[in-house]
C-alpha positions in Angstrom: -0.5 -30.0 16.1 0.2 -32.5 18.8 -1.1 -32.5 22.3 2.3 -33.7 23.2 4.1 -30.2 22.3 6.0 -28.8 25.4 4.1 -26.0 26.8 6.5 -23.0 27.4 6.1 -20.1 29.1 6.8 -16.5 28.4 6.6 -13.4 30.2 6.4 -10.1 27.8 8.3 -7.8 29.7 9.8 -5.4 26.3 7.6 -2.5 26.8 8.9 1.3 27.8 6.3 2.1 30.5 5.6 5.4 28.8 2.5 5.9 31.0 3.4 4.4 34.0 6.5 6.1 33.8 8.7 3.8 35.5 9.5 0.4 34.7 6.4 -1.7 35.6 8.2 -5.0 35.9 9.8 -3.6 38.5 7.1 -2.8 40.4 6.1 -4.8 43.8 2.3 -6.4 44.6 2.9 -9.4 45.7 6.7 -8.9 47.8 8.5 -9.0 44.5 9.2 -7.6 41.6 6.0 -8.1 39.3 8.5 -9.8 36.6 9.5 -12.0 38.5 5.8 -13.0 40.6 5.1 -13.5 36.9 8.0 -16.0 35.9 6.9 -17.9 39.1 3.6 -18.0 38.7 4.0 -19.4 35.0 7.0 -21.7 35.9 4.1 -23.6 38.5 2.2 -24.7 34.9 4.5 -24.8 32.4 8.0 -27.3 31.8 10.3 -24.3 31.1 9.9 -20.2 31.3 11.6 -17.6 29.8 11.6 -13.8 29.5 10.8 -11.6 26.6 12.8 -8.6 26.3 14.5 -6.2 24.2 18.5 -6.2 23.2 19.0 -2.8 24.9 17.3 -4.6 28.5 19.7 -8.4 28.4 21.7 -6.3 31.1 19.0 -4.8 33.3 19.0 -6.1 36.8 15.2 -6.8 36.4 15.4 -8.8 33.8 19.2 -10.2 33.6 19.0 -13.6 36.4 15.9 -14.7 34.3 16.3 -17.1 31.0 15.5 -14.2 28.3 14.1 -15.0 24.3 15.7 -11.3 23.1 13.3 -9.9 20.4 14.3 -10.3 16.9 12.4 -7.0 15.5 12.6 -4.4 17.9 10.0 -2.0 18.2 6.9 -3.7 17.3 5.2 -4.5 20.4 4.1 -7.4 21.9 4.3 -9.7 18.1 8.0 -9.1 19.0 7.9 -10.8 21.8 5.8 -13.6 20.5 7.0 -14.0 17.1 10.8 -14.6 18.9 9.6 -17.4 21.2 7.9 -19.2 18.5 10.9 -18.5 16.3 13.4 -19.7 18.8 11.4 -23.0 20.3 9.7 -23.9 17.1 7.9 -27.4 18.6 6.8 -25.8 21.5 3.2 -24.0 22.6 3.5 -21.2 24.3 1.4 -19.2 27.2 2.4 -15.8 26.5 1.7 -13.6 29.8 2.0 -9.7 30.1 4.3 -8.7 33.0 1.7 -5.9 34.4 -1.1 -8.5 35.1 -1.3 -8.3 39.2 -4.5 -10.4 39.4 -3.8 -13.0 37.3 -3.7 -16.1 39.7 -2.8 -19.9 38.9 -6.3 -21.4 38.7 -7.1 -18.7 35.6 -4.0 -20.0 34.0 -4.7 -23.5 34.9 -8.6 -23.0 32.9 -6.8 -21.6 30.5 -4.4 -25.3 30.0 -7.4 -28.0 30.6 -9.4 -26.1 27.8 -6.7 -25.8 25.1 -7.4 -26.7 21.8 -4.3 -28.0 20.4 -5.3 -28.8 16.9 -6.2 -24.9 16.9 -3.6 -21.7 16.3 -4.6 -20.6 19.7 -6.7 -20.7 22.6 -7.1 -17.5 24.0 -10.0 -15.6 26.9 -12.9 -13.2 25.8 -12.2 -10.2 27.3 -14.3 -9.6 29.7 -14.6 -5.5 28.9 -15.2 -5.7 25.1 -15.3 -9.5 24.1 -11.9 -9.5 21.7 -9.5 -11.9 22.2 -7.1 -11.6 24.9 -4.0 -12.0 23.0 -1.4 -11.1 26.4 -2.8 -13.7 28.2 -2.8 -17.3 25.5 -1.8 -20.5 24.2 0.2 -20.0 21.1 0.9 -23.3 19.3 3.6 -24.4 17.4 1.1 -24.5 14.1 0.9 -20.6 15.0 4.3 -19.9 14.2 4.4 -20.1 9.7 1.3 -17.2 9.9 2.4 -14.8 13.2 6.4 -14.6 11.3 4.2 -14.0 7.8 2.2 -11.3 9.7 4.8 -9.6 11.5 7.1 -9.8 8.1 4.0 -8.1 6.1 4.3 -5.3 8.5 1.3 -6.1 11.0 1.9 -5.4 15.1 -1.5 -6.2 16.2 -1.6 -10.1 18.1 -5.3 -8.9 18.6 -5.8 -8.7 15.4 -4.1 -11.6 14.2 -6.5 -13.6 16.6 -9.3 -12.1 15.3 -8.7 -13.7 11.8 -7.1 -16.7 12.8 -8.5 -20.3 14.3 -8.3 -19.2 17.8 -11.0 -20.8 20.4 -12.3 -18.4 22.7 -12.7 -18.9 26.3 -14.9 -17.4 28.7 -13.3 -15.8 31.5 -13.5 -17.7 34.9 -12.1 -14.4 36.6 -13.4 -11.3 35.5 -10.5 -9.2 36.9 -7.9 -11.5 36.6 -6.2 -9.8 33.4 -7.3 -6.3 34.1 -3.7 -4.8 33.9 -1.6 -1.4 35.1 -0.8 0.8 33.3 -0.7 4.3 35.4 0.5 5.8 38.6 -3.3 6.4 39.5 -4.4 2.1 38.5 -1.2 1.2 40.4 -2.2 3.1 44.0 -5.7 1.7 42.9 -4.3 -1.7 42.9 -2.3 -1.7 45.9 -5.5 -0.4 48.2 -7.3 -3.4 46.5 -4.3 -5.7 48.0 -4.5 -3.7 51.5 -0.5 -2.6 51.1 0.6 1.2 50.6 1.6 2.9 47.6 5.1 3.5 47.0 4.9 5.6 43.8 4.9 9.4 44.2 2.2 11.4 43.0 4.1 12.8 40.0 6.5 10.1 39.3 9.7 11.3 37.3 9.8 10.4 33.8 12.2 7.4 33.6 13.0 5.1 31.0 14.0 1.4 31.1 17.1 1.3 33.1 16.4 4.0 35.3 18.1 7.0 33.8 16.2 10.2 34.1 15.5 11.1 30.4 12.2 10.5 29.0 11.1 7.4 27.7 10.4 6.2 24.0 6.9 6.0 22.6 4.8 2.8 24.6 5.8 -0.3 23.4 4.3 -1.9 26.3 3.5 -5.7 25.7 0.1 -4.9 27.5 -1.1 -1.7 26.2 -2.6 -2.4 22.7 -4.2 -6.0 23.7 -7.0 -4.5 25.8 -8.7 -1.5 28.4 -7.4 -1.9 31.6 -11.7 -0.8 32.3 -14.2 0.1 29.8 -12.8 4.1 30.3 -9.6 3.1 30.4 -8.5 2.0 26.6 -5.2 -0.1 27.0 -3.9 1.7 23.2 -4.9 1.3 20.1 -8.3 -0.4 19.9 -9.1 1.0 16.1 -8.4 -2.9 15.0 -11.9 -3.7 17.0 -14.2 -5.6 14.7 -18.0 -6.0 15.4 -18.8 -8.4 18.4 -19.8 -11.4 16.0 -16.7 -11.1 14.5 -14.9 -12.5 18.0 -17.6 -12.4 20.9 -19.4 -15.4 19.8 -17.5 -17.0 17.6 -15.0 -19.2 19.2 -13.6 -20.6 16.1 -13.5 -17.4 13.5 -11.4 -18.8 11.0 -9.8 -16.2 8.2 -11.3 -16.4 4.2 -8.8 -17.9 1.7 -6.2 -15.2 1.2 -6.7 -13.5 4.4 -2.7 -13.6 6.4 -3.1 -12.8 10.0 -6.6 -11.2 9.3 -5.5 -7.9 7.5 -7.9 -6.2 5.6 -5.8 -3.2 5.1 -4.7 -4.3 1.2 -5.2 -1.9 -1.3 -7.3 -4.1 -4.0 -7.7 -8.0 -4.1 -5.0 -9.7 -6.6 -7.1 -9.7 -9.2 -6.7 -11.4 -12.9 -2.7 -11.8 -13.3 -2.8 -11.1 -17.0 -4.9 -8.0 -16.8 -2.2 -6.7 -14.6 0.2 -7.4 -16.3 -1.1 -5.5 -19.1 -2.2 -2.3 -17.4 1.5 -2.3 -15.7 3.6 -2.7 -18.7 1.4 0.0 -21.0 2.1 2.4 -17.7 5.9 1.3 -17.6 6.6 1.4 -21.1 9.8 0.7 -21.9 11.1 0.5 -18.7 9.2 -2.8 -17.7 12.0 -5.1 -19.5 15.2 -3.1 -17.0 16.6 -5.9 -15.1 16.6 -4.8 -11.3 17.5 -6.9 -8.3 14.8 -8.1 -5.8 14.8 -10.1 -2.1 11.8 -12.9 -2.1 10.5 -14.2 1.4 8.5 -17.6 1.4 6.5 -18.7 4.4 4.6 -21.7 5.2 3.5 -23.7 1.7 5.5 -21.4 -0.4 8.6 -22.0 1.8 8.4 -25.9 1.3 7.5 -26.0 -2.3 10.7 -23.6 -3.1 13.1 -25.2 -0.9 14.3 -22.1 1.1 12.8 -19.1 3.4 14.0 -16.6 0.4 16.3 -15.3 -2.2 17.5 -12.7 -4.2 17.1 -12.9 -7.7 17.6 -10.2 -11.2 14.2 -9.9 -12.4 12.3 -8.1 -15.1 9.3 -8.3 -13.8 7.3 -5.1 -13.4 4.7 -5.7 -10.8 4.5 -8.2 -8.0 1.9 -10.1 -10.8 4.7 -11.2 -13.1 6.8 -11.5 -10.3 4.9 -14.0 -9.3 4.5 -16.2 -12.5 8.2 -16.0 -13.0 8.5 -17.8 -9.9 5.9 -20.2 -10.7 8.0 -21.3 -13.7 11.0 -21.6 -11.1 9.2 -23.4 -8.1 6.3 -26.1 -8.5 3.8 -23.5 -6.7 0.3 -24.9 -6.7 -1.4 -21.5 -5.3 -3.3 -19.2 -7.8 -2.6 -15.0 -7.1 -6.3 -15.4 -5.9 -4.9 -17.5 -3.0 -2.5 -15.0 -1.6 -1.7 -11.6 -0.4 1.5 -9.5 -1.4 3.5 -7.2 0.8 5.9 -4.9 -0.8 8.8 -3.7 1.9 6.8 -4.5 5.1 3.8 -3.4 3.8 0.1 -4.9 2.0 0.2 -3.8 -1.8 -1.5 -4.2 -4.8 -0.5 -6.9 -7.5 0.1 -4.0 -9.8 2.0 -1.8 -7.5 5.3 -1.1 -10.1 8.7 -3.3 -8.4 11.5 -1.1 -7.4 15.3 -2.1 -7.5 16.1 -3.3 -4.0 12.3 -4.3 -3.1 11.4 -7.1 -0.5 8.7 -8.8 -1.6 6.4 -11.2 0.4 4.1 -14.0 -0.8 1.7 -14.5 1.9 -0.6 -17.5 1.6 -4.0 -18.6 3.4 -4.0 -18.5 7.4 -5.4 -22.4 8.1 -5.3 -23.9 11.6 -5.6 -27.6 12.6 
């Protein structure tokens, strides 16, 4: 991808704050709310800026002055966020930037800009506590967008993850603190003695959810907390996707095996010979293998282009995603073998053999590549 693609800003600001437990774009370091120190900051290095939020939050005074990209899936953390913004401005890079990032400072942003790697998916910083990619503070291209709408359309949440797999360059960090981010009442009064101001959160703060109501708050969707530890005793969520340090410490250009979508290893079995499948599944189906039933087909990337259309819905008697697939070979010129791909059955990796259900949604997912 081009150099020449606009570089957009985004500031993830979706999340429910469950451990904070208050709002933490709302929250003051720097004389402002830390939403809005964050749209400035990244509206100094980028042509235009934008907000990431959810559809209940458009109206929130926070949030509603600021131009917003509104997530299209709800619910799934940060890859909402991102996935929107690269579905909504499809020629433009992005630098994605978590709203709870207090240290974060133009000249780590600006390191982050001269080293890009356009012709890469991404150009993200080691993190300085475990190595991983930092996935809440990168340069998403516009190449990115075919394999993050894939991923998040197979089901997968984790941008870390997808990183992992995909042809990101890695960046050392020039500032070691500069992404450590907040994420409880205890780290915030810890950050503002750091800045020398006084803490305005009260030791127990009430359990509060987006808007300010006093009921308790949904389960943490924070854009922040499943990227990365806040410290090395502080896990920032779910860090069960870490892989070994070679996998992402010292490989600045880990690029994904043939077949591997977003980096998922999570699939049951690998495709497999299509005829042997075929087989085993009708013998298990019996007669029931030739009842029509009615499917939806998603194409991304390759397959998209070669059938002429994102998806359809078609009357099928095809047992297993397998014949599935070599039904639609006869329909589509489609140059990729079952070998090539992954399949995803209803949001979810599946086996080529998994028996197809009336009403299924079916996903083709081919090769991550970069470049």
């Amino acid at each position: 991808m081009s150099a020449d693609a606009p570089l957009f800003g985004l500031v993830l600001a979706g999340g429910a704050s469950t451990r904070m437990q208050r709002d933490k774009a709302a929250i003051e370091y720097h004389g402002q709310s830390q939403l809005h120190w964050t749209f400035q900051l990244l509206s100094q290095v980028c042509a235009a800026t934008f907000v990431s939020v959810r559809p209940d939050q458009r109206e929130e005074p926070t949030r509603a002055g600021l131009p917003q990209i509104v997530d299209l899936q709800p619910g799934i953390g940060p890859a909402a966020g991102i996935s929107a913004a690269l579905h909504a401005h499809p020629k433009a890079a992005w630098l994605v930037v978590a709203c709870d990032l207090p240290f974060l400072n133009e000249q780590t942003l600006r390191y982050l800009i001269e080293h890009r790697d356009p012709r890469r998916l991404a150009t993200a910083f080691k993190s300085s506590h475990d190595g991983l990619p930092e996935p809440l503070c990168a340069i998403w291209e516009p190449a990115a967008r075919e394999p993050v709408l894939a991923y998040v359309a197979a089901g997968k949440q984790c941008p870390r993850k997808f990183l992992i797999n995909a042809d990101t360059l890695l960046l050392d960090l020039p500032d070691v603190r500069a992404l450590d981010n907040v994420n409880t009442a205890d780290e915030y009064r810890s950050t503002v003695a750091a800045f020398g101001g006084a803490s305005f959160l009260p030791t127990h703060p009430p359990s509060l959810n987006q808007d300010g109501a006093g009921r308790a708050s949904a389960p943490d969707q924070h854009r922040g907390d499943i990227s990365r530890p806040s410290s090395p005793s502080q896990p920032g969520g779910d860090l069960s996707h870490r892989s070994s340090p070679g996998q992402a410490g010292g490989n600045t250009s880990h690029r994904s095996s043939p077949g591997q979508a977003g980096g998922n290893t999570s699939h049951r079995s690998s495709p497999g010979q299509a005829g042997e499948v075929q087989k085993n599944t009708a013998a298990a189906l019996g007669a029931k293998a030739d009842k029509p039933r009615t499917l939806r087909v998603q194409y991304y990337a390759i397959l998209r282009e070669q059938a002429g259309r994102s998806e359809e819905t078609l009357d099928t008697t095809a047992a297993t995603p397998a014949e599935l697939y070599e039904e639609l070979r006869n329909r589509h010129p489609f140059q990729l073998n079952p070998t090539q791909l992954k399949v995803a059955l209803n949001s979810d990796f599946s086996d080529w053999n998994t028996p197809l259900r009336h009403g299924d949604t079916v996903v083709f997912i081919p090769p991550v590549a970069g470049g």
